[in-house]
C-alpha positions, 0 to 999 in steps of 0.5 A: 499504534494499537498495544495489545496484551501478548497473548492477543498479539501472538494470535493477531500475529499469527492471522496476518496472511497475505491477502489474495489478489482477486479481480482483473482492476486489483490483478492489473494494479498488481502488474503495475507495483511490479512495473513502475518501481513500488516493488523496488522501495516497498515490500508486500510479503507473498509477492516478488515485492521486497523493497526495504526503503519505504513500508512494509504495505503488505496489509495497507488496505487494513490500515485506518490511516496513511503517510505517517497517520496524516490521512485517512486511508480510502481510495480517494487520499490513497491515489493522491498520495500515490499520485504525489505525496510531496503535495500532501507531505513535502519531504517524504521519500516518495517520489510523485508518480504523476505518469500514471493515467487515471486507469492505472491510478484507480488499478494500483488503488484498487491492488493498495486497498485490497492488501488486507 
């Protein structure tokens, strides 16, 4: 958690647009959150994705940390938890995604890290 005074807040509120979807690996990562059920528990705001059950990821490639602060976010502990976050953090309300091939793994990685 970072507290800000209101006037920061209000200007730091009012800078968080929607990130661009730019590159055919984060394009097709895109696809992907749409096809193998990210969208259905997460939204990310400017896209179709309007899930309610899991976080808001709409700005998760801003982030310092994932899975409630355990880890720190980059591509390597982003696609473990995507892979299987009951590995990392037993319990959780994700469930693992182990169907998806290498490829699409670093896609949906690479769609996760460019949501700034």
């Amino acid at each position: 958690m970072i507290a800000h005074d209101p006037a920061d807040f209000a200007r730091w509120r009012a800078s968080r647009r929607p990130a661009p979807i730019a590159g055919d690996l984060v394009a097709r990562g895109a696809r992907l959150f749409d096809t193998v059920g990210c969208a259905a528990c997460h939204t990310v705001r400017g896209t179709p994705a309007d899930g309610m059950a899991g976080p808001d990821l709409t700005h998760v490639g801003s982030r310092g940390t994932i899975g409630a602060g355990i880890l720190p976010n980059n591509a390597g502990t982003l696609a473990g938890w995507i892979a299987d976050s009951q590995a990392i953090k037993p319990g959780n309300r994700m469930p693992p995604y182990r169907q998806l091939s290498a490829d699409d793994l670093r896609a949906l990685t690479a769609y996760m890290a460019s949501r700034r």
